[in-house]
Backbone of each chain as nested JSON, in Angstrom:
{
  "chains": [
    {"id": "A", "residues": [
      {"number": 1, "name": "UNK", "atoms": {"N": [2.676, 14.745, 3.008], "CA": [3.542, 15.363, 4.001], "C": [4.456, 14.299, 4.592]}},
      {"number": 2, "name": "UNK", "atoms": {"N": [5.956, 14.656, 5.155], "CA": [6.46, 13.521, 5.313], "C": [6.651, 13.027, 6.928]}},
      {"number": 3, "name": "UNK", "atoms": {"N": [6.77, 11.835, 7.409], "CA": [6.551, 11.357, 8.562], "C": [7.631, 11.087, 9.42]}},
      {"number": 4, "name": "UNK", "atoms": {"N": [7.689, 11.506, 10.244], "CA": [8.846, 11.003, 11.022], "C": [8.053, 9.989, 11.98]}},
      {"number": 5, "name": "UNK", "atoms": {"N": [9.208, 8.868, 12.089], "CA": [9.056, 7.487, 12.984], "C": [9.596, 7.505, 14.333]}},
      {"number": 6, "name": "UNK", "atoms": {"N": [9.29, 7.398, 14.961], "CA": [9.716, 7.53, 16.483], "C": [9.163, 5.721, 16.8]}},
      {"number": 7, "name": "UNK", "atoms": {"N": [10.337, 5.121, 17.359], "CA": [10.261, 3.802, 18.008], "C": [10.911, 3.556, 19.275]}},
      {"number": 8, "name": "UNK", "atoms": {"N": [9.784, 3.565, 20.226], "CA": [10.004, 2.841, 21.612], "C": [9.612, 1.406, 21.98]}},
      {"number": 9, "name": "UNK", "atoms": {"N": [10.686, 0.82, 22.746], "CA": [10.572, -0.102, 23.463], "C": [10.642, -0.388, 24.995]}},
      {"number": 10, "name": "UNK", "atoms": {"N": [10.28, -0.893, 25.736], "CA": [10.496, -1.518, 27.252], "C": [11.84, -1.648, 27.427]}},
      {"number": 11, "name": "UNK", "atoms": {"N": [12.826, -0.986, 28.177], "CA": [14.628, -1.534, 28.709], "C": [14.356, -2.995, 28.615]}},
      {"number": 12, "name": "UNK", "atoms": {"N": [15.394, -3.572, 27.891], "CA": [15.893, -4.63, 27.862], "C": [15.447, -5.466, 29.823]}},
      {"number": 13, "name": "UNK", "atoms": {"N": [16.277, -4.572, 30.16], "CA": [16.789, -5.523, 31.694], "C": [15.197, -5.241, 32.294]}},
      {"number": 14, "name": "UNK", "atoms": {"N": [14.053, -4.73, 31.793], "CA": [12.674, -5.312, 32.441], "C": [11.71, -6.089, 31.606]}},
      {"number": 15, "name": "UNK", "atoms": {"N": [11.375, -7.185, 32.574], "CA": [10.247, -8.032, 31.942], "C": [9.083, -7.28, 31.345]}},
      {"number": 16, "name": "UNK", "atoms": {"N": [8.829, -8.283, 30.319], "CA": [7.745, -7.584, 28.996], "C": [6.757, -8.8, 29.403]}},
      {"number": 17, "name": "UNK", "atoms": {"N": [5.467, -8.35, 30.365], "CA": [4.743, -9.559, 30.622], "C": [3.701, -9.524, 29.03]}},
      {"number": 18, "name": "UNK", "atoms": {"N": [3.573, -8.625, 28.457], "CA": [2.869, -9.034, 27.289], "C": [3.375, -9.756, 26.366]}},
      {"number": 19, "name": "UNK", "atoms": {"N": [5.084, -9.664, 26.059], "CA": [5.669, -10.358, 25.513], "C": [5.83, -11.364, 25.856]}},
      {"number": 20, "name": "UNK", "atoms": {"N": [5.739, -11.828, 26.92], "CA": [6.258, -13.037, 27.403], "C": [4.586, -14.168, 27.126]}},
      {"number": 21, "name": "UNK", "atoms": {"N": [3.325, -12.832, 26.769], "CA": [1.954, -13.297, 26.793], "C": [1.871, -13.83, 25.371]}},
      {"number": 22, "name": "UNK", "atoms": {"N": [2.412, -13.171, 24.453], "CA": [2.39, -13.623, 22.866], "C": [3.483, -14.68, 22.673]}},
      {"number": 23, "name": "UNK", "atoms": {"N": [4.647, -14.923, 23.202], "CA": [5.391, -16.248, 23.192], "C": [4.743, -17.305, 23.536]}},
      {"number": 24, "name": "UNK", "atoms": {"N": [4.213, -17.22, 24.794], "CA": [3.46, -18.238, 25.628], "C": [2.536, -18.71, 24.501]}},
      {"number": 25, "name": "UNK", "atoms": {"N": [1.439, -17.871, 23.866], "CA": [0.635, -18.543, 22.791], "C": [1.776, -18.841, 21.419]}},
      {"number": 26, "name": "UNK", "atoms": {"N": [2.52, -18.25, 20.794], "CA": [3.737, -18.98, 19.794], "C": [3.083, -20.675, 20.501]}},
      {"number": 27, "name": "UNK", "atoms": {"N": [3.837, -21.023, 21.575], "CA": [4.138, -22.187, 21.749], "C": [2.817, -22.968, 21.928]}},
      {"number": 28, "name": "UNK", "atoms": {"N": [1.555, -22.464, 22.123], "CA": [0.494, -23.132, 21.921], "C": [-0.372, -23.065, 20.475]}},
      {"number": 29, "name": "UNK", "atoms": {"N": [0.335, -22.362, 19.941], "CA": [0.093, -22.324, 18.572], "C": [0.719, -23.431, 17.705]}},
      {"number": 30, "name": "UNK", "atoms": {"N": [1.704, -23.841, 17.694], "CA": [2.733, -24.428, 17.403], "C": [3.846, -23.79, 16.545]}},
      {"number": 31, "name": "UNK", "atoms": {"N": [4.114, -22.065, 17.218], "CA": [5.225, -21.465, 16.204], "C": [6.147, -21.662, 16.782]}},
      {"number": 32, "name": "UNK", "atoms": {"N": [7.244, -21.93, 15.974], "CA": [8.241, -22.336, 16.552], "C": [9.531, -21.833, 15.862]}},
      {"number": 33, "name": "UNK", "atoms": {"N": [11.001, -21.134, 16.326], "CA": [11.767, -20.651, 15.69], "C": [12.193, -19.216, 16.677]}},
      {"number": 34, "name": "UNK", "atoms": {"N": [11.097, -19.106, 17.791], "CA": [11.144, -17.374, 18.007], "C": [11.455, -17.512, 19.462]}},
      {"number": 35, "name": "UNK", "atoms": {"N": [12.411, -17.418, 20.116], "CA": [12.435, -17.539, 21.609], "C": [12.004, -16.379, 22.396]}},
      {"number": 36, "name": "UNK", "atoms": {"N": [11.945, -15.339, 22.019], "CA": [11.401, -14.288, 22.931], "C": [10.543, -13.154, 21.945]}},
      {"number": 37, "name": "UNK", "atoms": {"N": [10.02, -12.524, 22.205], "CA": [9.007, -11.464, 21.972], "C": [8.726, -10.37, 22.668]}},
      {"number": 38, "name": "UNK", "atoms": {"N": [9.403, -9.114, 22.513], "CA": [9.197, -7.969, 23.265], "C": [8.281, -7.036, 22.531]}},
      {"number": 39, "name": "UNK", "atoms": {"N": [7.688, -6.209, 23.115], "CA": [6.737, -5.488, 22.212], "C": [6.763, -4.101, 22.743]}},
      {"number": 40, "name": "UNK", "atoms": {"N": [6.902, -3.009, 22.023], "CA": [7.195, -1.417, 22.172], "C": [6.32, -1.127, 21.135]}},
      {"number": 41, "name": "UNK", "atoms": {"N": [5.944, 0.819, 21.56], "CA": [5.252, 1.308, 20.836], "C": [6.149, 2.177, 19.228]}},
      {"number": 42, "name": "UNK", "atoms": {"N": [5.01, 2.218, 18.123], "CA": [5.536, 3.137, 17.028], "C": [4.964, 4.431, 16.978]}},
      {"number": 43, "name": "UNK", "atoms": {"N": [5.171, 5.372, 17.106], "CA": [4.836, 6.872, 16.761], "C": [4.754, 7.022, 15.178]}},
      {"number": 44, "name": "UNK", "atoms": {"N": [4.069, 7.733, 14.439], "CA": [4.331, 7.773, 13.556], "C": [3.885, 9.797, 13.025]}},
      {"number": 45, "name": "UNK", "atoms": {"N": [4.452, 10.906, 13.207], "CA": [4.411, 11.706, 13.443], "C": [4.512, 12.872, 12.079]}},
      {"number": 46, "name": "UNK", "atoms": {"N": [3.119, 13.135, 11.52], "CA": [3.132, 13.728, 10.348], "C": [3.851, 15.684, 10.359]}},
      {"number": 47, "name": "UNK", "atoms": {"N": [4.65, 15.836, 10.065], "CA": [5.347, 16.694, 10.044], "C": [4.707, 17.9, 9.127]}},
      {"number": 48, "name": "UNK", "atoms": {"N": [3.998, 19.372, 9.269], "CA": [4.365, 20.273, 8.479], "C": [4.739, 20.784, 7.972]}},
      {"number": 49, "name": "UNK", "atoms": {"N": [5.166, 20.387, 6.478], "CA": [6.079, 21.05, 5.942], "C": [7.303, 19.809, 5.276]}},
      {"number": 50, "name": "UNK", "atoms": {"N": [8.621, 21.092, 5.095], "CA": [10.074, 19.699, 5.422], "C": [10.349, 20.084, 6.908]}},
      {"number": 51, "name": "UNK", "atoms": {"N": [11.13, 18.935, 6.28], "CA": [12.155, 17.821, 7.764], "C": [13.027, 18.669, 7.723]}},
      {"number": 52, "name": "UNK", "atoms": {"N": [13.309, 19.52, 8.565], "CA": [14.633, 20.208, 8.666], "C": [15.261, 19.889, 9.885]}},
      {"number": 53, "name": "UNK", "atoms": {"N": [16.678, 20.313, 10.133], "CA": [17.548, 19.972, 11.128], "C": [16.455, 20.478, 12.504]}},
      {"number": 54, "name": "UNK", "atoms": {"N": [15.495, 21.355, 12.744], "CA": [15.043, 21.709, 13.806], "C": [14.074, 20.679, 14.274]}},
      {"number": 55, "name": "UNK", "atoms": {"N": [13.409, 20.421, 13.122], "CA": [12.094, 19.509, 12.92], "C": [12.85, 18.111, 13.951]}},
      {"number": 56, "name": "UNK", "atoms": {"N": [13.667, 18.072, 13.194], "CA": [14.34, 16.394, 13.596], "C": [14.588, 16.722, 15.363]}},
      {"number": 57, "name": "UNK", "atoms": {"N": [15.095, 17.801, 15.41], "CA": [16.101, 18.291, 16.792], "C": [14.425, 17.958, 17.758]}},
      {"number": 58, "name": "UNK", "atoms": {"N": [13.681, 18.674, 17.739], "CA": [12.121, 18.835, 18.413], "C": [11.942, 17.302, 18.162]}},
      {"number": 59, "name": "UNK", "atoms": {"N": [11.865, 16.051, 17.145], "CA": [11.058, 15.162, 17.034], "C": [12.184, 14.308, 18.171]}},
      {"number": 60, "name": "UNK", "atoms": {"N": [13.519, 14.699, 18.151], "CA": [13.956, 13.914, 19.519], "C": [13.795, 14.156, 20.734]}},
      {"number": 61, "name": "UNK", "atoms": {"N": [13.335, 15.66, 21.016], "CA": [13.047, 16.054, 22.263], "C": [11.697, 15.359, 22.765]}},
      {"number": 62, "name": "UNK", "atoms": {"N": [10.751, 15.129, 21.822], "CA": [9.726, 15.193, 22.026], "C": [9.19, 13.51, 22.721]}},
      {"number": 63, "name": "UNK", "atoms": {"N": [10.576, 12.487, 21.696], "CA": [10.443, 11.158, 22.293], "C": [11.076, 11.291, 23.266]}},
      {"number": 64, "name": "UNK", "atoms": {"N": [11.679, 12.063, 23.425], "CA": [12.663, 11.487, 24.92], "C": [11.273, 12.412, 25.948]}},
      {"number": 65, "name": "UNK", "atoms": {"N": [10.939, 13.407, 25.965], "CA": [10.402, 13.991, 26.712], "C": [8.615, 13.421, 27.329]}},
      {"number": 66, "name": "UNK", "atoms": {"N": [7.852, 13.267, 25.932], "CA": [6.616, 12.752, 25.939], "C": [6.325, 11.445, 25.699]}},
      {"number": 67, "name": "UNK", "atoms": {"N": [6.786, 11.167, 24.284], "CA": [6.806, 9.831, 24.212], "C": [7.059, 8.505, 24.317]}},
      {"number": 68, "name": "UNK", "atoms": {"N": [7.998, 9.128, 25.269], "CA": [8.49, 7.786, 26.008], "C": [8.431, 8.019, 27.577]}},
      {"number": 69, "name": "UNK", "atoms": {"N": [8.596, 6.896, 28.543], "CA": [8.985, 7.415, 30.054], "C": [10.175, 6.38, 30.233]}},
      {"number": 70, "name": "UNK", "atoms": {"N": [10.985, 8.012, 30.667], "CA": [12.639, 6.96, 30.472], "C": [12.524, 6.144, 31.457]}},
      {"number": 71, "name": "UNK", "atoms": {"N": [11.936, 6.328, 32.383], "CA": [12.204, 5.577, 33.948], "C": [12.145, 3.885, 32.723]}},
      {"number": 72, "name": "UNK", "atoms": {"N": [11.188, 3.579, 32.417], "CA": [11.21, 1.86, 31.99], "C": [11.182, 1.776, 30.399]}},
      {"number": 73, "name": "UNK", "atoms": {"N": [11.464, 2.884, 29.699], "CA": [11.415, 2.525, 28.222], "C": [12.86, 3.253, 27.377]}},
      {"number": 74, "name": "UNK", "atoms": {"N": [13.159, 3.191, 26.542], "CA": [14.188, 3.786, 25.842], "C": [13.951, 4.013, 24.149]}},
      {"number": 75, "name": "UNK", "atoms": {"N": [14.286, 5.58, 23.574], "CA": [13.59, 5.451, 22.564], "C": [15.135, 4.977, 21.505]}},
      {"number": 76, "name": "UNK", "atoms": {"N": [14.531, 3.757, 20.923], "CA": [15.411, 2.765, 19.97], "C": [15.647, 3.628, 18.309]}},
      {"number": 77, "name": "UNK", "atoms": {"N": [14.737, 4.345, 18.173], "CA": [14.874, 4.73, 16.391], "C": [14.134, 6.045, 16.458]}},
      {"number": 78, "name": "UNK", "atoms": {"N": [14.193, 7.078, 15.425], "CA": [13.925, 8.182, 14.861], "C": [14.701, 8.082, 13.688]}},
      {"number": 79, "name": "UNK", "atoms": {"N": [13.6, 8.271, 12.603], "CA": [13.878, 8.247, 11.444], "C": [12.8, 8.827, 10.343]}},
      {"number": 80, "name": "UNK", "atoms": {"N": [13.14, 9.711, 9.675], "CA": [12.219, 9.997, 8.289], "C": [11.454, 8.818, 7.642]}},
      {"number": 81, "name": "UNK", "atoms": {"N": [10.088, 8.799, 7.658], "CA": [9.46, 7.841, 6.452], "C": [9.632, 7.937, 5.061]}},
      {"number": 82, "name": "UNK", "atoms": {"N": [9.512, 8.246, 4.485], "CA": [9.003, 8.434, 3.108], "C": [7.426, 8.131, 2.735]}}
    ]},
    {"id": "B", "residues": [
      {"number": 1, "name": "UNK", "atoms": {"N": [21.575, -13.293, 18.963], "CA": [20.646, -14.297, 18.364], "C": [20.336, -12.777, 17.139]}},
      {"number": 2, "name": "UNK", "atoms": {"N": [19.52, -12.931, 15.839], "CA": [19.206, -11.878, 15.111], "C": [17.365, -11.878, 15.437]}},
      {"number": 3, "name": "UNK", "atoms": {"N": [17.142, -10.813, 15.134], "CA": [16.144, -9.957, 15.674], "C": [15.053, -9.787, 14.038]}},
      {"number": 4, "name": "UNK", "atoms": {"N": [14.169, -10.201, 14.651], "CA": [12.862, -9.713, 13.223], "C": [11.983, -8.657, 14.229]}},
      {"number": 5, "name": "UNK", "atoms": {"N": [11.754, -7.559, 13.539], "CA": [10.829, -6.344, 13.805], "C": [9.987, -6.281, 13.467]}},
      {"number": 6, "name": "UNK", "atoms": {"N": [8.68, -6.194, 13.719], "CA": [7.211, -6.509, 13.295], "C": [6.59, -5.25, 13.142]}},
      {"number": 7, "name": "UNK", "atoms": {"N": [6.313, -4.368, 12.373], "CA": [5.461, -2.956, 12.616], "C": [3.907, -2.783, 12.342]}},
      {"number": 8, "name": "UNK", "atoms": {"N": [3.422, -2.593, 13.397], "CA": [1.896, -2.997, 12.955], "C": [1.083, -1.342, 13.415]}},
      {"number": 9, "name": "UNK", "atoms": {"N": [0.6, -0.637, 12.573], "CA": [-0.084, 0.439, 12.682], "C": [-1.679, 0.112, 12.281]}},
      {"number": 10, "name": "UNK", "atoms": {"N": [-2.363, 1.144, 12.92], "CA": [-3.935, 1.02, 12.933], "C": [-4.085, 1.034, 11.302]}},
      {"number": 11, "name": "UNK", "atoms": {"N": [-5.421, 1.114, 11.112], "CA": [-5.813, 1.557, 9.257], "C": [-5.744, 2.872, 9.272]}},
      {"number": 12, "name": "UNK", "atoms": {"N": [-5.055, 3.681, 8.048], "CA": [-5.139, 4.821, 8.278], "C": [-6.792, 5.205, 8.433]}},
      {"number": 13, "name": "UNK", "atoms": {"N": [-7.749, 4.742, 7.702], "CA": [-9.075, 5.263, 7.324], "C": [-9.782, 5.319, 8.98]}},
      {"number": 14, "name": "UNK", "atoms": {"N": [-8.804, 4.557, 10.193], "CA": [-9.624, 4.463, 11.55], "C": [-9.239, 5.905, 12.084]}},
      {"number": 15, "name": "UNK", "atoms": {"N": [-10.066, 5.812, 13.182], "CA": [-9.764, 7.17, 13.789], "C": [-8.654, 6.369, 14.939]}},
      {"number": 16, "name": "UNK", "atoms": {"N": [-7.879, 7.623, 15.723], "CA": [-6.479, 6.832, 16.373], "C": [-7.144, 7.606, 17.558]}},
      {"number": 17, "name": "UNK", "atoms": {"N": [-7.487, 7.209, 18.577], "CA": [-7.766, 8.017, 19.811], "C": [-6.706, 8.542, 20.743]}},
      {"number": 18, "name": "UNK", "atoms": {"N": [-5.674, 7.277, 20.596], "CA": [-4.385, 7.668, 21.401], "C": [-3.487, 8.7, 20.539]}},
      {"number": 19, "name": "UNK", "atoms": {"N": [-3.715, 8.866, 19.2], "CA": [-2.606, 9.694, 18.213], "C": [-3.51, 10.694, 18.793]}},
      {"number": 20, "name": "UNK", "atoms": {"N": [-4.751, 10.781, 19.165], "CA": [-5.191, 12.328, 18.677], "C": [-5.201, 13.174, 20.336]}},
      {"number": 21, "name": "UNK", "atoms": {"N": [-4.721, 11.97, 21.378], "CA": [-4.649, 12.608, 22.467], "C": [-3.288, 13.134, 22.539]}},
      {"number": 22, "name": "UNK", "atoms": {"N": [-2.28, 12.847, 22.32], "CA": [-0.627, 12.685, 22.341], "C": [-0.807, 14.301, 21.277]}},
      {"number": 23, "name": "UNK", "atoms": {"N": [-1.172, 13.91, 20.03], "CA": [-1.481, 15.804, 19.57], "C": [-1.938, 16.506, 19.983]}},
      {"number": 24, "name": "UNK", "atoms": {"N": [-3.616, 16.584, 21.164], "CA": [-3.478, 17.568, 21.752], "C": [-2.785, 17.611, 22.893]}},
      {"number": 25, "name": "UNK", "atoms": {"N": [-1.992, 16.894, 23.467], "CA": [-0.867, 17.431, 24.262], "C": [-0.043, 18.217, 23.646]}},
      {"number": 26, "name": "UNK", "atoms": {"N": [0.326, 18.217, 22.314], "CA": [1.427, 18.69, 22.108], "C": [1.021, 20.447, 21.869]}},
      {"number": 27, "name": "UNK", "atoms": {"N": [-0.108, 20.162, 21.361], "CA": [-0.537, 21.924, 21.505], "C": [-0.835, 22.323, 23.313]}},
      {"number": 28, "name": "UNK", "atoms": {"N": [-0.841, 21.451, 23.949], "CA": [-0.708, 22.136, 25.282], "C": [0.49, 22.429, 26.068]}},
      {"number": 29, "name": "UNK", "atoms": {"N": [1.273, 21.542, 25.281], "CA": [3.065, 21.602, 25.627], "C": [3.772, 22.406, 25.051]}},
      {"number": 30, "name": "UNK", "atoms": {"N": [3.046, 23.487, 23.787], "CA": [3.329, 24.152, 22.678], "C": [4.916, 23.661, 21.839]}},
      {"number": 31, "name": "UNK", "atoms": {"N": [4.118, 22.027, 21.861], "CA": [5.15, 21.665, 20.532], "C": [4.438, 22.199, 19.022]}},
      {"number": 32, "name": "UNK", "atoms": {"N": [4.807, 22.461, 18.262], "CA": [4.974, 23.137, 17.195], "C": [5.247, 21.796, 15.79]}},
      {"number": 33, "name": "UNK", "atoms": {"N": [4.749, 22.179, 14.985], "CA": [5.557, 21.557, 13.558], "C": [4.852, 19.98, 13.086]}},
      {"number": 34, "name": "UNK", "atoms": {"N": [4.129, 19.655, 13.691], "CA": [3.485, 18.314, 13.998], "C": [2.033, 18.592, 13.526]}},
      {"number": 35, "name": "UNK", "atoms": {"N": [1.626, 17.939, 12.895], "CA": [0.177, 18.103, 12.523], "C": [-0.79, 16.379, 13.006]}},
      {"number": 36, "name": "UNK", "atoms": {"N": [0.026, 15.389, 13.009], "CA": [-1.022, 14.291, 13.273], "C": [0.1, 13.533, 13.815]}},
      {"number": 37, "name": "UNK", "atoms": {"N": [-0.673, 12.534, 14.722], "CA": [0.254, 11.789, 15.386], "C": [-0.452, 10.154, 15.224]}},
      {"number": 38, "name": "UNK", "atoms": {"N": [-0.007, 9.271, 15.064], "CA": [-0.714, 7.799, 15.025], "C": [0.174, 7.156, 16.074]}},
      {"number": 39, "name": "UNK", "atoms": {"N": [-0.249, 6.075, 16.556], "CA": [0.33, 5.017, 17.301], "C": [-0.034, 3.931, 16.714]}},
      {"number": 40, "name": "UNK", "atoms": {"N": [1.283, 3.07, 17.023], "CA": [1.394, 1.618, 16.468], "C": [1.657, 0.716, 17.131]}},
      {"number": 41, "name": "UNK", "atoms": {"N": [1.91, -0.57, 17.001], "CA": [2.909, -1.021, 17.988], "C": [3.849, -1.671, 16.956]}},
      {"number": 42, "name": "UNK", "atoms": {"N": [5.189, -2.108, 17.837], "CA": [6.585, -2.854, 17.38], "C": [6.965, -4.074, 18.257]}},
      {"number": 43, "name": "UNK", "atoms": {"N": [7.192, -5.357, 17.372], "CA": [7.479, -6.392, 18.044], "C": [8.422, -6.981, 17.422]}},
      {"number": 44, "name": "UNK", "atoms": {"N": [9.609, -6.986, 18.602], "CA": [10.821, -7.906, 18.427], "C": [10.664, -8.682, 18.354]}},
      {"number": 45, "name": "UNK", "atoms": {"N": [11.271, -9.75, 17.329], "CA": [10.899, -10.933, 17.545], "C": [12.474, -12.0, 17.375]}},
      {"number": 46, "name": "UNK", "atoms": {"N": [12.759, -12.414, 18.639], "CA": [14.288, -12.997, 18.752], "C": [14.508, -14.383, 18.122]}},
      {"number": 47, "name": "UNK", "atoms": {"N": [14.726, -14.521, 17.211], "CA": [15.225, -15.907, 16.113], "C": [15.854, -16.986, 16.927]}},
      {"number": 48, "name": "UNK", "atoms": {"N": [15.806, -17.971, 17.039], "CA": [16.415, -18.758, 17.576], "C": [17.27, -19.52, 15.931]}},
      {"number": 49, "name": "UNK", "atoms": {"N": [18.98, -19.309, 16.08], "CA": [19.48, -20.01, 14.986], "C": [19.337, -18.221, 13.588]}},
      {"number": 50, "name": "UNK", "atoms": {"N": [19.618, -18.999, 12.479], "CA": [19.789, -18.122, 11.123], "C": [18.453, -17.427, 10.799]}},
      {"number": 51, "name": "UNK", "atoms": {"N": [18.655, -16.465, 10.272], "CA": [17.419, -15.947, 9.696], "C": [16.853, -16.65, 8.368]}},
      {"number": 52, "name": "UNK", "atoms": {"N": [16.484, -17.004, 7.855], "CA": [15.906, -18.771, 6.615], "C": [15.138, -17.569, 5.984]}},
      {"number": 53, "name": "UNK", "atoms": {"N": [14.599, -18.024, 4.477], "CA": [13.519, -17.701, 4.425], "C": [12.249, -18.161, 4.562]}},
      {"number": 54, "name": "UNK", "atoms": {"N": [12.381, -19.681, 5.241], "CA": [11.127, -20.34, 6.154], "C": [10.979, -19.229, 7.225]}},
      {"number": 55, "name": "UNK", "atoms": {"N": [11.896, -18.759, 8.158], "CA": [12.043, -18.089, 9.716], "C": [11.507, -16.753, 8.858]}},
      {"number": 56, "name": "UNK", "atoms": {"N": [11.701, -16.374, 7.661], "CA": [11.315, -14.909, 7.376], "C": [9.446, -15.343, 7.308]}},
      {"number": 57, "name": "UNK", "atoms": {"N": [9.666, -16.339, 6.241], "CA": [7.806, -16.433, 5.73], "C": [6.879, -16.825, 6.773]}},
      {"number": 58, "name": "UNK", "atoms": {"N": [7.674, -17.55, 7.868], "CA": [6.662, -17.826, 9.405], "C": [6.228, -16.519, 10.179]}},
      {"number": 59, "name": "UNK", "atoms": {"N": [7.884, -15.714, 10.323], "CA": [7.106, -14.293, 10.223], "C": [6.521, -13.464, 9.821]}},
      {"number": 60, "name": "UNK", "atoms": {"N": [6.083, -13.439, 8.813], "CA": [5.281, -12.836, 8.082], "C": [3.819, -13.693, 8.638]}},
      {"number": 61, "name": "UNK", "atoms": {"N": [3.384, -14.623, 8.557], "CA": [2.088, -15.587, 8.916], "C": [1.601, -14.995, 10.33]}},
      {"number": 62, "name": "UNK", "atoms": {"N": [2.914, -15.16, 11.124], "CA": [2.831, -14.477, 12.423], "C": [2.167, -13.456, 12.595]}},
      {"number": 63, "name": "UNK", "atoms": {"N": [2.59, -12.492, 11.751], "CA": [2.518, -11.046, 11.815], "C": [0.681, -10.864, 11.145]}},
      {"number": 64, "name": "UNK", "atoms": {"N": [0.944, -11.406, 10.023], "CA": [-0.937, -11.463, 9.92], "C": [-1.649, -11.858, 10.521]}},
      {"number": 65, "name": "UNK", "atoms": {"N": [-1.153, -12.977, 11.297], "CA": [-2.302, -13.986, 11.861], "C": [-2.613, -13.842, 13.501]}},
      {"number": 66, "name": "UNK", "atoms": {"N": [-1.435, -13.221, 14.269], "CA": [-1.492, -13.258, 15.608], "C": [-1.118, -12.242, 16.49]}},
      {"number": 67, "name": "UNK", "atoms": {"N": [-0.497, -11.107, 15.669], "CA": [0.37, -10.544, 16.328], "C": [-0.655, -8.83, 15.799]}},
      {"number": 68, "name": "UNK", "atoms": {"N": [-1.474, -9.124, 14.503], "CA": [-2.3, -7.838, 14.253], "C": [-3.405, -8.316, 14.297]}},
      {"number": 69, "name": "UNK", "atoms": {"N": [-4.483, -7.492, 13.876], "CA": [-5.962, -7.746, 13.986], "C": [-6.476, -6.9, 12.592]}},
      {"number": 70, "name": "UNK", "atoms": {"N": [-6.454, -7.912, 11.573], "CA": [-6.21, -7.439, 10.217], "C": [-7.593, -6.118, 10.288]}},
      {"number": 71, "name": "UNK", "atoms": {"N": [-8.292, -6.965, 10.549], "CA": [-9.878, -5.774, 10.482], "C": [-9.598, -4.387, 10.887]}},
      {"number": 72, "name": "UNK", "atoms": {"N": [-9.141, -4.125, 11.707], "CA": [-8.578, -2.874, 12.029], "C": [-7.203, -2.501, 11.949]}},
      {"number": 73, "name": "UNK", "atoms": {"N": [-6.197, -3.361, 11.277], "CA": [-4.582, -2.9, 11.906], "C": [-3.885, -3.527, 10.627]}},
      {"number": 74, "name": "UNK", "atoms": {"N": [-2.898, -2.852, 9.658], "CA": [-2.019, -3.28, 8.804], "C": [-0.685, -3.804, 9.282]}},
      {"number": 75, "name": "UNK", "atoms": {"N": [0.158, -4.705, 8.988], "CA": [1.562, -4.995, 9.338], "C": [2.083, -3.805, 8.182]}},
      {"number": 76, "name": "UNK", "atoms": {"N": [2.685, -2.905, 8.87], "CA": [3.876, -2.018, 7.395], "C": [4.722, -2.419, 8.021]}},
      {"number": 77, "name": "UNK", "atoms": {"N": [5.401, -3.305, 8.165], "CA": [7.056, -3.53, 8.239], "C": [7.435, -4.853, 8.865]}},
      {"number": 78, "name": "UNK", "atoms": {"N": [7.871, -5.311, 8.021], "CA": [8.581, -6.722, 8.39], "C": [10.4, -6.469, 7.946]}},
      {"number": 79, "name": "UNK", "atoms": {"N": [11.422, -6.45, 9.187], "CA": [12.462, -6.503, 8.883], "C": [13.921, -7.183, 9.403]}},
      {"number": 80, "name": "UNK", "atoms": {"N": [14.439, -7.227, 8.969], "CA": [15.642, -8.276, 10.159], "C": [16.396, -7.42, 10.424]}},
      {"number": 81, "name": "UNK", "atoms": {"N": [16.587, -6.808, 12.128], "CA": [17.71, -5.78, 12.646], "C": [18.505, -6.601, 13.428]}},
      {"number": 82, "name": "UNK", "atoms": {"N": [19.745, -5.77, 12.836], "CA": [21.074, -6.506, 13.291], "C": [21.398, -6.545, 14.9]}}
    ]}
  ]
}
């Protein structure tokens, strides 16, 4: 069955203290190359059936509505898997 | 600066506690068309300088070694967004 992807992240303009928690170890690790690290959630949303124009229409309502909270996050991607 | 995306989802074979709460919301919200839901997480990861394929293969090390928890969690997606 095919999947639709729903990807949220944290707004840019607010601090990501977890991200800022996995950089902090980068640099006690000794990785080096990556100046920041933000971290958002993936949905990954098995669909009945096909993907039709409604399917898609509902899988955006559904990030903007449930799966995300606009107040501090924004949803970045929706897209068909394969 | 260019951007590496990290996608790290549970094993499918685990059970998802948060996918299976987010689905029964959706039968209480009477969303429709959705049969399973998983959660993942997504991590930006901000390049300092060119994308290399040293800066690609560190991410990748990253991504196995610190950023998932192989025993329970696959990386599906390593990518460079513009």
């Amino acid at each position: 069955m095919p999947t639709i992807v729903v990807d949220v992240m944290p707004k840019p303009e607010l601090l990501d203290p977890q991200g800022k928690a996995v950089s902090g170890a980068f640099a006690r690790l000794g990785v080096e190359g990556f100046s920041d690290v933000r971290i958002g959630k993936r949905f990954e949303l098995t669909v009945e059936g096909e993907v039709t124009d409604e399917v898609l229409a509902e899988a955006k309502r559904i990030a903007d509505e449930v799966l995300s909270n606009s107040v501090i996050e924004d949803v970045v991607g929706i897209e068909v898997a394969e």
